[in-house]
mmCIF file of the C-alpha atoms, coordinates in Angstrom:
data_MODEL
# 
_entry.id   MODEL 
# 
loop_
_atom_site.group_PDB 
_atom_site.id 
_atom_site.type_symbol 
_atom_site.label_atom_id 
_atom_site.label_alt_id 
_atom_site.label_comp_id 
_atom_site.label_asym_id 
_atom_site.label_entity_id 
_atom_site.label_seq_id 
_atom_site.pdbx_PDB_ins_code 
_atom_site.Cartn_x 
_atom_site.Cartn_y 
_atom_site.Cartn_z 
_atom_site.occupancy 
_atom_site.B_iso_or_equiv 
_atom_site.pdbx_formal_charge 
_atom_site.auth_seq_id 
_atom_site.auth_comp_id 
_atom_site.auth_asym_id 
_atom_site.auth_atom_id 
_atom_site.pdbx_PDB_model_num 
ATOM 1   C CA . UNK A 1 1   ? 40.971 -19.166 -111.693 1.00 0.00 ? 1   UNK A CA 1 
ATOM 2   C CA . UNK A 1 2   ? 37.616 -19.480 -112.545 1.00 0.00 ? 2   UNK A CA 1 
ATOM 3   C CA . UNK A 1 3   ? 35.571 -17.808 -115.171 1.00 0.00 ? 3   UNK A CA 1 
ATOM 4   C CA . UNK A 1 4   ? 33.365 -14.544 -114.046 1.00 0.00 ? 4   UNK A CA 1 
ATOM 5   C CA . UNK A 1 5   ? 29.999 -13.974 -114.788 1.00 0.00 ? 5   UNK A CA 1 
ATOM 6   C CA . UNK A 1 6   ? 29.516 -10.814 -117.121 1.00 0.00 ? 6   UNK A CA 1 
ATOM 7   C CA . UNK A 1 7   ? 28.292 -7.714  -114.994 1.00 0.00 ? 7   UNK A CA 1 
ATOM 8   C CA . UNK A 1 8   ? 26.556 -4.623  -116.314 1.00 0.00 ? 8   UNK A CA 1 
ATOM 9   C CA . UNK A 1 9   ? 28.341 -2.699  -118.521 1.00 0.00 ? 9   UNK A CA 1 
ATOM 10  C CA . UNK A 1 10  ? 31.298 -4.932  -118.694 1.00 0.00 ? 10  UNK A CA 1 
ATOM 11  C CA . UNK A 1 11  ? 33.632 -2.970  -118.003 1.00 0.00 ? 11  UNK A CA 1 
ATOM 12  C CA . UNK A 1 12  ? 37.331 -3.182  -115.517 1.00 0.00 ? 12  UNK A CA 1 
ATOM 13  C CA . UNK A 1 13  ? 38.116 -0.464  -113.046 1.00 0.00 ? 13  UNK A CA 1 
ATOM 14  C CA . UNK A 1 14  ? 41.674 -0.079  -112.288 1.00 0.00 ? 14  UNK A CA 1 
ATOM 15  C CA . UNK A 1 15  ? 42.134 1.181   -108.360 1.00 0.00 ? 15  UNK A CA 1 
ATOM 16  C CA . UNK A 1 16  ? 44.947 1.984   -105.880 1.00 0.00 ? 16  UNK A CA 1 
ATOM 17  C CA . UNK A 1 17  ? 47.043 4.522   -104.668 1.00 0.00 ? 17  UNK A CA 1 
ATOM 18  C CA . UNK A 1 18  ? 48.426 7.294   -106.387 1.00 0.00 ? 18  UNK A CA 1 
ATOM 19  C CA . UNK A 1 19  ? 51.359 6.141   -108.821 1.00 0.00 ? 19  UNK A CA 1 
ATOM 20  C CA . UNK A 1 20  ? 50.137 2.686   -108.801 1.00 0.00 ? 20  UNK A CA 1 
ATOM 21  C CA . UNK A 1 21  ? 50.169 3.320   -112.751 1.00 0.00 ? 21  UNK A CA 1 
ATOM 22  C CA . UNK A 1 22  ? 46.125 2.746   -113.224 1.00 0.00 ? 22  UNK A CA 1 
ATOM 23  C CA . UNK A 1 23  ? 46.347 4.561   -116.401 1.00 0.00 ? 23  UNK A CA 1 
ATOM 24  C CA . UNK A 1 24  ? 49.501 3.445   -117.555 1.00 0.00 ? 24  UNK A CA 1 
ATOM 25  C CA . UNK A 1 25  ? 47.956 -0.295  -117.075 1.00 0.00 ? 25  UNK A CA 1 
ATOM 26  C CA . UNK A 1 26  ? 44.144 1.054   -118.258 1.00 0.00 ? 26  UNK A CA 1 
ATOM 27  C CA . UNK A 1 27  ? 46.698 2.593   -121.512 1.00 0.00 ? 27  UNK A CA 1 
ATOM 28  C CA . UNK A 1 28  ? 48.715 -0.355  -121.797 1.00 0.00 ? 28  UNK A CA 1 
ATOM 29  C CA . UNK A 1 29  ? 45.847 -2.945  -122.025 1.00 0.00 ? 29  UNK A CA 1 
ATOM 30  C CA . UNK A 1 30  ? 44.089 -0.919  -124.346 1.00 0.00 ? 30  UNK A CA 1 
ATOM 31  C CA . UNK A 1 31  ? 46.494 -0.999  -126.827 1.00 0.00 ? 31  UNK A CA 1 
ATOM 32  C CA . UNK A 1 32  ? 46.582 -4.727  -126.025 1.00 0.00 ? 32  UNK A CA 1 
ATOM 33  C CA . UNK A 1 33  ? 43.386 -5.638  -126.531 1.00 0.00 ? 33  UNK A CA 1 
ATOM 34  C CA . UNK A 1 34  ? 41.843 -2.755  -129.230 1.00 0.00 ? 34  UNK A CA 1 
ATOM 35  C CA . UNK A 1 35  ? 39.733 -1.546  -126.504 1.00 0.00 ? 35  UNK A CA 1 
ATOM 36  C CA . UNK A 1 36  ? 38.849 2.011   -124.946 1.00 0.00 ? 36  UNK A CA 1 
ATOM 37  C CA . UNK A 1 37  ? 40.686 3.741   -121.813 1.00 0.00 ? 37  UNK A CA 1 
ATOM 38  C CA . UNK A 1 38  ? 39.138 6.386   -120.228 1.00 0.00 ? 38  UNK A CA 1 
ATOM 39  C CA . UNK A 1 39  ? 40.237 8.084   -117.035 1.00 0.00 ? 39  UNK A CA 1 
ATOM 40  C CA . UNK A 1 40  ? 37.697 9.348   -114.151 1.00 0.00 ? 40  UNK A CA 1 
ATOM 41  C CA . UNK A 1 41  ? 40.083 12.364  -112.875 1.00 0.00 ? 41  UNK A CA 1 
ATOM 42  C CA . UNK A 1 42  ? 40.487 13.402  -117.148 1.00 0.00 ? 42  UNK A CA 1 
ATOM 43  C CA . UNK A 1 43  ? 36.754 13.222  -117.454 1.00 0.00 ? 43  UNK A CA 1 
ATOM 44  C CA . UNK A 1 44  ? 35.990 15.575  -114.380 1.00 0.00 ? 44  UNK A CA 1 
ATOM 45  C CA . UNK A 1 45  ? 38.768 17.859  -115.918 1.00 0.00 ? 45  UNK A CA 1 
ATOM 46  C CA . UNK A 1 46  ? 37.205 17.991  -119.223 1.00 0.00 ? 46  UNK A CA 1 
ATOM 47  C CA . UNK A 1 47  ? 33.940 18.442  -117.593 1.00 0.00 ? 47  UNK A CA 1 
ATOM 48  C CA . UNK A 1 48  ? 34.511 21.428  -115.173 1.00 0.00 ? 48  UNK A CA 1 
ATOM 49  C CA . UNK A 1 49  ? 37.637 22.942  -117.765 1.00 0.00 ? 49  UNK A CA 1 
ATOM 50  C CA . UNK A 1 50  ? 39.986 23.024  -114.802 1.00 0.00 ? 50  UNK A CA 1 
ATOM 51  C CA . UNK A 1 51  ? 42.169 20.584  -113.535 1.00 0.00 ? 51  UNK A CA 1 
ATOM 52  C CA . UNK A 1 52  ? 41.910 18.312  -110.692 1.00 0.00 ? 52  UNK A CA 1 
ATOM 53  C CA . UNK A 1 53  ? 44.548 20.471  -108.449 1.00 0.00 ? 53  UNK A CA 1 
ATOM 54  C CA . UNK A 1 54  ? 42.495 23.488  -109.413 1.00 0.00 ? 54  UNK A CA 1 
ATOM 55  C CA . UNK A 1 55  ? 38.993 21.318  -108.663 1.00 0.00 ? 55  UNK A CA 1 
ATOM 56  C CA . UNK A 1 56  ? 40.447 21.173  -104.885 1.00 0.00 ? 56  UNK A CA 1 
ATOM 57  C CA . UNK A 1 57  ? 41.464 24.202  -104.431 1.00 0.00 ? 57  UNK A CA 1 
ATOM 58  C CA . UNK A 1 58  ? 38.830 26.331  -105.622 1.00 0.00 ? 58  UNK A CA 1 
ATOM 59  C CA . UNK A 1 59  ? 35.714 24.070  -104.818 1.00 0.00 ? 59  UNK A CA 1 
ATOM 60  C CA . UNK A 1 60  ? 37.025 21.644  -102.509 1.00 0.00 ? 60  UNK A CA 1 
ATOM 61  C CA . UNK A 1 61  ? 37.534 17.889  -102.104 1.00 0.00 ? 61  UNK A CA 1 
ATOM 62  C CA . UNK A 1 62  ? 33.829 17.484  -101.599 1.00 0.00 ? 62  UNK A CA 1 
ATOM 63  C CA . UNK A 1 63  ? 32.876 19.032  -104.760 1.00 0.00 ? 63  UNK A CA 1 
ATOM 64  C CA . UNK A 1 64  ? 35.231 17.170  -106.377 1.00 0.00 ? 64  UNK A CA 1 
ATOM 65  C CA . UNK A 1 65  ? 33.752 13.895  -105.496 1.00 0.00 ? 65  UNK A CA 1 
ATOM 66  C CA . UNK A 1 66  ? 30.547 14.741  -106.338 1.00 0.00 ? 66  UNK A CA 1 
ATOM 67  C CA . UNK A 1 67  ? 31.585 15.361  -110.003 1.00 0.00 ? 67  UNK A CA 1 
ATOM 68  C CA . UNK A 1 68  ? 33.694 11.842  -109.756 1.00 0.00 ? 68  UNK A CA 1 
ATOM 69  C CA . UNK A 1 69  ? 30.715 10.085  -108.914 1.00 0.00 ? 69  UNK A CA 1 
ATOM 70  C CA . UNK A 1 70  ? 29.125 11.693  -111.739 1.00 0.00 ? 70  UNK A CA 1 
ATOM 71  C CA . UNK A 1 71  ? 31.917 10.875  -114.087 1.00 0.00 ? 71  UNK A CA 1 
ATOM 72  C CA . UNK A 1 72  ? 31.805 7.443   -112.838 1.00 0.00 ? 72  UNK A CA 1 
ATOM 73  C CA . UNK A 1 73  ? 27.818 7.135   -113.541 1.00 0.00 ? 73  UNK A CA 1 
ATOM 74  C CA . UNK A 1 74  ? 27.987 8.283   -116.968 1.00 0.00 ? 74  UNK A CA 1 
ATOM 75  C CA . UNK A 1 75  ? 30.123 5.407   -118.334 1.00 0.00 ? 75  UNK A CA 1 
ATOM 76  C CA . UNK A 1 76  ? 26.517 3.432   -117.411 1.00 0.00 ? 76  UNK A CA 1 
ATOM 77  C CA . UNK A 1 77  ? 25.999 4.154   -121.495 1.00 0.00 ? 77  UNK A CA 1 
ATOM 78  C CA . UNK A 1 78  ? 29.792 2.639   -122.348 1.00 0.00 ? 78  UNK A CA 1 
ATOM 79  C CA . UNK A 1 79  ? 30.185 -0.765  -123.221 1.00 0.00 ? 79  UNK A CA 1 
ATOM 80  C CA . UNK A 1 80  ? 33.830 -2.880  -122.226 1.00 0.00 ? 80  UNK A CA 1 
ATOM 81  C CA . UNK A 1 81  ? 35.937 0.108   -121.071 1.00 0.00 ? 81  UNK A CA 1 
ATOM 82  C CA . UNK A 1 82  ? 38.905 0.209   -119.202 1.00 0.00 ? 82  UNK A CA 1 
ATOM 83  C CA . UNK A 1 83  ? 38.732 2.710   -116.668 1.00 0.00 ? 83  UNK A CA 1 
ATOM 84  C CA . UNK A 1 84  ? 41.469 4.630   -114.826 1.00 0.00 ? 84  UNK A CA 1 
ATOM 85  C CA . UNK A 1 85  ? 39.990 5.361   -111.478 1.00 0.00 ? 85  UNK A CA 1 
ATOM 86  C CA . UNK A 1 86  ? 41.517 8.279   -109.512 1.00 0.00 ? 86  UNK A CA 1 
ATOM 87  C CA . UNK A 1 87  ? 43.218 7.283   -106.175 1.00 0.00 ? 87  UNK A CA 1 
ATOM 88  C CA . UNK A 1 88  ? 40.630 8.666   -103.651 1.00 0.00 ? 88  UNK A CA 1 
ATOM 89  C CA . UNK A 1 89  ? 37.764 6.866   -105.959 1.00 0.00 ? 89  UNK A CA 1 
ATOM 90  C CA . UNK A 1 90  ? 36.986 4.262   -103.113 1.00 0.00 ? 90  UNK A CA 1 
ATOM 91  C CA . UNK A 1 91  ? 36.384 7.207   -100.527 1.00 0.00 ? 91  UNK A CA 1 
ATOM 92  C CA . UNK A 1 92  ? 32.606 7.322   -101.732 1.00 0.00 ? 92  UNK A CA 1 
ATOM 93  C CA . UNK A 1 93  ? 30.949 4.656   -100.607 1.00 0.00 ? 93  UNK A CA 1 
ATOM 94  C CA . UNK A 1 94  ? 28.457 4.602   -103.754 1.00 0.00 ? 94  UNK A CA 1 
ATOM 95  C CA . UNK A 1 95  ? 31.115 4.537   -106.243 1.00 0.00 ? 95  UNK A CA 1 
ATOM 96  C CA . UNK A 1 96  ? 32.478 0.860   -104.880 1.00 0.00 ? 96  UNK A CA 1 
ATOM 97  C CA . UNK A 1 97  ? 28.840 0.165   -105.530 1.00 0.00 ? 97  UNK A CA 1 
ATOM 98  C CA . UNK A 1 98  ? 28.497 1.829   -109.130 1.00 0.00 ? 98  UNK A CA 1 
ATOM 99  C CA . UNK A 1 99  ? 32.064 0.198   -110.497 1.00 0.00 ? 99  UNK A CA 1 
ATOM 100 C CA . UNK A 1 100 ? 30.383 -3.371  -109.135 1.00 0.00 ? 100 UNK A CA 1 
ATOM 101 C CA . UNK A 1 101 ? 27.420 -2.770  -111.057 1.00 0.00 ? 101 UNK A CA 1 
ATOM 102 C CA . UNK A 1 102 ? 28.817 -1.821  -114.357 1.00 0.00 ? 102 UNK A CA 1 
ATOM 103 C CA . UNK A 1 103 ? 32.005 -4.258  -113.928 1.00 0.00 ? 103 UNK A CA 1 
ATOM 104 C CA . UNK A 1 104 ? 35.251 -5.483  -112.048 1.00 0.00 ? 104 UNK A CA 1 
ATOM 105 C CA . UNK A 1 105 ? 37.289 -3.800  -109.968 1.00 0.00 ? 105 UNK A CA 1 
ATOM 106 C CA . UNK A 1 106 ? 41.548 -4.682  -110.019 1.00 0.00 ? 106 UNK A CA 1 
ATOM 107 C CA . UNK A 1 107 ? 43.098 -3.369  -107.281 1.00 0.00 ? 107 UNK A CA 1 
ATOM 108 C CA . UNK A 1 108 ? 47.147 -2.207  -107.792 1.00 0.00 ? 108 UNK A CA 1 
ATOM 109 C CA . UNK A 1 109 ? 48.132 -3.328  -104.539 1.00 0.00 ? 109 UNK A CA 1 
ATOM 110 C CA . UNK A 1 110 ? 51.734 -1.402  -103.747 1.00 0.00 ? 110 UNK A CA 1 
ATOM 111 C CA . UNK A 1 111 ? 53.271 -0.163  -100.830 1.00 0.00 ? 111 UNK A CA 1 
ATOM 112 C CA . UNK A 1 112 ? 54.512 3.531   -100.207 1.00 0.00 ? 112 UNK A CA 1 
ATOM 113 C CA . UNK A 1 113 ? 57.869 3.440   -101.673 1.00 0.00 ? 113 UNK A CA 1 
ATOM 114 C CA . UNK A 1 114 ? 56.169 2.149   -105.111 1.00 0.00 ? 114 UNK A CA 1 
ATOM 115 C CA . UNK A 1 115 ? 54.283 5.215   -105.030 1.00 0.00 ? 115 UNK A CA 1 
ATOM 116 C CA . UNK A 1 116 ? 56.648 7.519   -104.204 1.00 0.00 ? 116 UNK A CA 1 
ATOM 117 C CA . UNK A 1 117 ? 58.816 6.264   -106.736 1.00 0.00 ? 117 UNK A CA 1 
ATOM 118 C CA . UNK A 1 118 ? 56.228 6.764   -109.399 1.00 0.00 ? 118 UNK A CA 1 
ATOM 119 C CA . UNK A 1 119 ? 54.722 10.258  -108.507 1.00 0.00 ? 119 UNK A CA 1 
ATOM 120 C CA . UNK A 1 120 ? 56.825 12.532  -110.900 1.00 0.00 ? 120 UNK A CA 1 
ATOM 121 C CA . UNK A 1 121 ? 55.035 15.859  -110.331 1.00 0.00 ? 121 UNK A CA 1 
ATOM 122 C CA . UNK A 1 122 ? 53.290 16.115  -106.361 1.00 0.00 ? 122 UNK A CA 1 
ATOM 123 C CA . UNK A 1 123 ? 52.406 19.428  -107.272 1.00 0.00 ? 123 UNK A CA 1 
ATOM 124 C CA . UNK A 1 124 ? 49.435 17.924  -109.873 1.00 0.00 ? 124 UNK A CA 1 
ATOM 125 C CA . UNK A 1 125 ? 48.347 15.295  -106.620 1.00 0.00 ? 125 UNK A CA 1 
ATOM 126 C CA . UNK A 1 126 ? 46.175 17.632  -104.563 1.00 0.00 ? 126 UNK A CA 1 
ATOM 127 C CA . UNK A 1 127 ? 45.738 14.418  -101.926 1.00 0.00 ? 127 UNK A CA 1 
ATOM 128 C CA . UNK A 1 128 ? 49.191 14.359  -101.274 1.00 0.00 ? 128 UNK A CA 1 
ATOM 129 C CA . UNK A 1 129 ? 50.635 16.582  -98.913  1.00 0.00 ? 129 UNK A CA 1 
ATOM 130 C CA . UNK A 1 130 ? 53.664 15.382  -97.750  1.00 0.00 ? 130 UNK A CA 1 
ATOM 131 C CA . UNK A 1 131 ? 55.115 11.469  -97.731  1.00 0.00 ? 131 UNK A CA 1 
ATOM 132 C CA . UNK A 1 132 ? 53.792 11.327  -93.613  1.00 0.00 ? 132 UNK A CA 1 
ATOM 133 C CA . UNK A 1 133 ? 50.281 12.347  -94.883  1.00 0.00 ? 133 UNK A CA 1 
ATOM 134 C CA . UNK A 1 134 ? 50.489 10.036  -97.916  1.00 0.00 ? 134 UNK A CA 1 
ATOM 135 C CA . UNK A 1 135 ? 51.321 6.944   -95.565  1.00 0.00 ? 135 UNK A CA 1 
ATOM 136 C CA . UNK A 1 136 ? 48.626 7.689   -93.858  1.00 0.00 ? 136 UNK A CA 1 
ATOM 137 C CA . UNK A 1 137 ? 46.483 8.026   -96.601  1.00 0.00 ? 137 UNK A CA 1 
ATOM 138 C CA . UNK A 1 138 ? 47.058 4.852   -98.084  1.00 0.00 ? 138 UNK A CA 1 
ATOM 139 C CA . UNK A 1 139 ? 46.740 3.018   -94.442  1.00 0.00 ? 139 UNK A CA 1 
ATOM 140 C CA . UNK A 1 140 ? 43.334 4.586   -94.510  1.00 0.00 ? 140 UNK A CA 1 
ATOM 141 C CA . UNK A 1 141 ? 42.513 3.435   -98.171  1.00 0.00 ? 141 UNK A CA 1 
ATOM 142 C CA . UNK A 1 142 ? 44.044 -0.133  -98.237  1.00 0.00 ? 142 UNK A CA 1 
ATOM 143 C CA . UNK A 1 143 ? 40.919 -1.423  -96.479  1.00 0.00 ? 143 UNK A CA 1 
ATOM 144 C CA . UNK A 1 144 ? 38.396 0.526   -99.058  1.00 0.00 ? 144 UNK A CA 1 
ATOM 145 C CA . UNK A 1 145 ? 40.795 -0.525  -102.048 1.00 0.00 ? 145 UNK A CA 1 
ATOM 146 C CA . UNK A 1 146 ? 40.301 -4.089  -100.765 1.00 0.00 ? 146 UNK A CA 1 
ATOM 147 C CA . UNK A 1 147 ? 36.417 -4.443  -99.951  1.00 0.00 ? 147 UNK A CA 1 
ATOM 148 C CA . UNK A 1 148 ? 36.409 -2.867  -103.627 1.00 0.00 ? 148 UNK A CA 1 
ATOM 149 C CA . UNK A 1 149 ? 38.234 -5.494  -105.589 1.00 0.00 ? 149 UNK A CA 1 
ATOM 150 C CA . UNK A 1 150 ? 37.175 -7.986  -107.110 1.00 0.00 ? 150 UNK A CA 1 
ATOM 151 C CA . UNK A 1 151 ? 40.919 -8.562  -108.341 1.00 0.00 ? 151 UNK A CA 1 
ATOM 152 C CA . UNK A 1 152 ? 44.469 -7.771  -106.872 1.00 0.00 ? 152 UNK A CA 1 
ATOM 153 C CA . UNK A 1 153 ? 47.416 -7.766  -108.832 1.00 0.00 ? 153 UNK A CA 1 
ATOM 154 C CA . UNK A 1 154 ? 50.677 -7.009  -106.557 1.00 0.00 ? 154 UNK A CA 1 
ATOM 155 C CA . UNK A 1 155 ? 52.929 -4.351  -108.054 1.00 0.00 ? 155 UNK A CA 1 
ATOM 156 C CA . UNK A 1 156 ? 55.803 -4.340  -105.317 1.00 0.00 ? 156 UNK A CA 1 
ATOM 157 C CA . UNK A 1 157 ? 58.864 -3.759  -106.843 1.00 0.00 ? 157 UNK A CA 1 
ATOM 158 C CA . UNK A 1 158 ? 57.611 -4.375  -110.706 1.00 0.00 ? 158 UNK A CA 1 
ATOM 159 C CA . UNK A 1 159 ? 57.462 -2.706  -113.866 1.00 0.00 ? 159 UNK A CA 1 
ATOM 160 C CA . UNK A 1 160 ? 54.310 -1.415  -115.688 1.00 0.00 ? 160 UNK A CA 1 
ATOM 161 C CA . UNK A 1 161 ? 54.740 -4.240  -118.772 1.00 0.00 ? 161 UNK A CA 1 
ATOM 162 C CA . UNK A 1 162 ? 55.061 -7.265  -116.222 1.00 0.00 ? 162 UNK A CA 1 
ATOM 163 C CA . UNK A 1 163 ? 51.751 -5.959  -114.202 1.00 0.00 ? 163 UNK A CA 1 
ATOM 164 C CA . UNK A 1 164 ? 50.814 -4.775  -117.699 1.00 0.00 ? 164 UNK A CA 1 
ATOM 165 C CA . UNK A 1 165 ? 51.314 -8.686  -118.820 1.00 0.00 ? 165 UNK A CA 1 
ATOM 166 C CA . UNK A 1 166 ? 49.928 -10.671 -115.652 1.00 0.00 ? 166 UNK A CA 1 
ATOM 167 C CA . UNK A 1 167 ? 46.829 -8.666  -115.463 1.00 0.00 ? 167 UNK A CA 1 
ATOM 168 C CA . UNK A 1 168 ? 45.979 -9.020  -119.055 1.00 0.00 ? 168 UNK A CA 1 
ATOM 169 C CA . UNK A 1 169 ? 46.526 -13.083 -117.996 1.00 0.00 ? 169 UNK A CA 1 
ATOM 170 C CA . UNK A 1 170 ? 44.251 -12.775 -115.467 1.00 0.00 ? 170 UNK A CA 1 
ATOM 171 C CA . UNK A 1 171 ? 41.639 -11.191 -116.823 1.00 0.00 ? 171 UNK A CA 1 
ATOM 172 C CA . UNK A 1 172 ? 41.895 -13.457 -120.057 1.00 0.00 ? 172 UNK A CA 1 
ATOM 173 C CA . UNK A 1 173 ? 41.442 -16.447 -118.325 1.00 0.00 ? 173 UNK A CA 1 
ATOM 174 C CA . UNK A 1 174 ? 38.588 -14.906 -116.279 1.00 0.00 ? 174 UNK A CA 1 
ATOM 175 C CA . UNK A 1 175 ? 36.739 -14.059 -119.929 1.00 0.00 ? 175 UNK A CA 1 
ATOM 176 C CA . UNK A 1 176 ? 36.972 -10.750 -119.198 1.00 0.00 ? 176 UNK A CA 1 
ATOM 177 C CA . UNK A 1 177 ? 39.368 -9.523  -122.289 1.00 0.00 ? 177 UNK A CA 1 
# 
């Protein structure tokens, strides 16, 4: 694999589907590495005081990823972070185009049944409506989660500390960590 020049802020975006385990992974390397994890969908909460289930349904999807892209654009001032990215992230067109300027993008490329397996709680995933609508969902993101990447790590059928382990392997022999 060969070595990556450094882009803007220097920072790695973890994308995917929801459960893919973005911020168990963002978390994970972290503690790895001594370096800072933030997560978008935390940040908008913190923001706005409300969470993101609450962000939906009282403002609406659109609102919500107006304050994303926001969220995003403010880590412009950050240095090396790892950053959780929420699941619908790739939806705005600009935000691909933000994460590319400020870093690397690592896509957690699963299927549905890694997903489903993952999501503990569906009532805190506003985007998912029902395991039809989620397949769907992902059909129509797996295109936008792959024109975003710069990096795809498969995480069919695996556990957090071997995706935890051969992105961190990856990315260290890319000079990224």
């Amino acid at each position: 694999m060969a070595c990556c020049d450094k882009r803007g802020c220097d920072h790695i975006f973890f994308i995917g589907f929801l459960g893919a385990g973005k911020s168990t992974l963002a978390r994970n390397l972290g503690k790895m590495f001594n370096r800072r994890y933030v997560d978008t969908d935390r940040m908008v909460e913190r923001c706005c005081g409300q969470s993101v289930t609450k962000i939906f349904a009282t403002r609406g999807e659109h609102a919500f990823r107006v304050l994303e892209t926001d969220a995003l654009r403010s880590l412009r001032s950050e240095r090396s972070l790892l950053v959780s990215c929420g699941g619908g992230i790739v939806e705005t067109p600009c935000n691909i185009e933000l994460m590319h300027e400020m870093g690397y993008c690592v896509y957690l490329d699963g299927d549905i049944d890694d997903s489903l397996r993952q999501i503990r709680r569906r009532d805190t995933r506003p985007d998912f409506k029902s395991e039809s609508h989620a397949v769907e969902l992902l059909e129509h993101r797996r295109p936008l989660y792959l024109q975003a990447a710069d990096f795809t790590v498969d995480i069919r059928g695996r556990g957090f500390t071997d995706v935890s382990y051969d992105c961190a392997e990856m990315l260290l022999e890319c000079g990224l960590l």
